[in-house]
Structure formats: structure tokens, C-alpha cells
C-alpha positions as CSV (number, residue, x, y, z in Angstrom):
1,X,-5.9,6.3,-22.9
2,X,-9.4,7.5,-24.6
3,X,-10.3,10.1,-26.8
4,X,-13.4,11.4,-28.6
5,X,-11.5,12.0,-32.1
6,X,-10.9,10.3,-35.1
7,X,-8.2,6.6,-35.2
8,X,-5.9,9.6,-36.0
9,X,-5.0,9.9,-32.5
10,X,-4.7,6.4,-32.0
11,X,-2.4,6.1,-35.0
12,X,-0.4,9.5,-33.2
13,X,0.1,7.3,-29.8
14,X,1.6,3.9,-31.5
15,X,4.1,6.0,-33.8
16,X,5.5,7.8,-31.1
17,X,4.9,5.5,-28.5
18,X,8.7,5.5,-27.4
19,X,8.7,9.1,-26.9
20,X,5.6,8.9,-24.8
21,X,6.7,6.6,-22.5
22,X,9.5,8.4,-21.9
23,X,7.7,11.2,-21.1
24,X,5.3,9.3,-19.1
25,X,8.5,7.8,-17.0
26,X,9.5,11.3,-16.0
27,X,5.4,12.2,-14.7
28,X,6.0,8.8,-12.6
29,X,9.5,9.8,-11.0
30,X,7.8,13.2,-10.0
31,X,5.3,11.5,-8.0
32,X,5.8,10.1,-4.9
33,X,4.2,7.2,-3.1
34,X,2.5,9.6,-0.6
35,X,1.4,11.5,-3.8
36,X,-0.8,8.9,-4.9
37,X,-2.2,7.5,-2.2
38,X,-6.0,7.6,-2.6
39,X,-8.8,8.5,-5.2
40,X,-7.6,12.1,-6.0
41,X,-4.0,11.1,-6.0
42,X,-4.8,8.8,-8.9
43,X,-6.5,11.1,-10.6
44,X,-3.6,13.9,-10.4
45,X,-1.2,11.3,-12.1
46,X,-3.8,10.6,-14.6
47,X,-3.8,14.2,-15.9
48,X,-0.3,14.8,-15.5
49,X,-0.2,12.0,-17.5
50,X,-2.8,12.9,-20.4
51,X,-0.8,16.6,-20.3
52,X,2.5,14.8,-21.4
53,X,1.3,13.3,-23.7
54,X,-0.9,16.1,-25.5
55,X,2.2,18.3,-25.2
56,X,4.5,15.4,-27.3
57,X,1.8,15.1,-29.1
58,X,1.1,18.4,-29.8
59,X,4.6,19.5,-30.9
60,X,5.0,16.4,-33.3
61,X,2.0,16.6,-34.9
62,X,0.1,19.6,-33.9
63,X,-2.7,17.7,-32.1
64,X,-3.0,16.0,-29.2
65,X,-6.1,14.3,-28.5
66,X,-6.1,12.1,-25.4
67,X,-8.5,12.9,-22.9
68,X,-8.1,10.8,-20.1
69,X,-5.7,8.1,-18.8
70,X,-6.7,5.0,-16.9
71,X,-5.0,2.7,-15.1
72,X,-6.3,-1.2,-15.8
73,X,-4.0,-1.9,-12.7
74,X,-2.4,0.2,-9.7
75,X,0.3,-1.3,-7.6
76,X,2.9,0.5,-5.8
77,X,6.5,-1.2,-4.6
């Protein structure tokens, strides 16, 4: 994840970390392996993934923050 803000943000994503990922489980069971195939079905997860989050986020402490998601790896079973 990356954002332009403060260590605030950073700070917002390890406290709540267990929330996000399991926010970010339920993005992942929307998406399909068809979904994803490719460049632009990558980048679709990504911001369904950065909107999760800002919207936990958002509702626990009025900010999100995150601007992108990346993926250091990408494998599909």
C-alpha cells in the first residue's frame, strides 16, 4: 500500500490490520480467476482493494489515506 500523507496512515493500517484483511479477503472472493487475468485485471483488484480499505478506514477513523495497492507477487491456484 502507498500513500502521500503523514505515518498517520501507516499507523491507521497496522492497528486495524485484522479488519482490513478481512475486508480485503471478501474483494479476493469476488474476483475470479478470469477476472484477473491480465494488466487491467490487476489493476481492477488493486482499487477494489485500496476502496476497502479507505472505506474501513474511513469509518474508524474518519480518514483513509491509501492510494494504491501493489502486489510484490501475483500467483493464482
Amino acid at each position: 500500500m502507498s500513500t502521500q500523507y503523514d505515518q498517520t496512515v501507516i499507523d491507521n493500517i497496522v492497528a486495524h490490520e485484522m479488519a482490513l484483511r478481512s475486508d480485503m479477503l471478501a474483494v479476493l472472493s469476488g474476483f475470479s480467476e478470469n477476472d484477473i487475468q491480465g494488466v487491467e485485471g490487476r489493476e481492477a483488484l488493486a482499487a477494489a482493494l485500496r476502496d476497502a480499505i479507505n472505506k474501513r478506514l474511513e469509518a474508524l477513523e474518519g480518514f483513509g489515506g491509501v492510494e494504491s495497492v501493489f502486489f510484490p507477487t501475483f500467483m493464482l491456484q
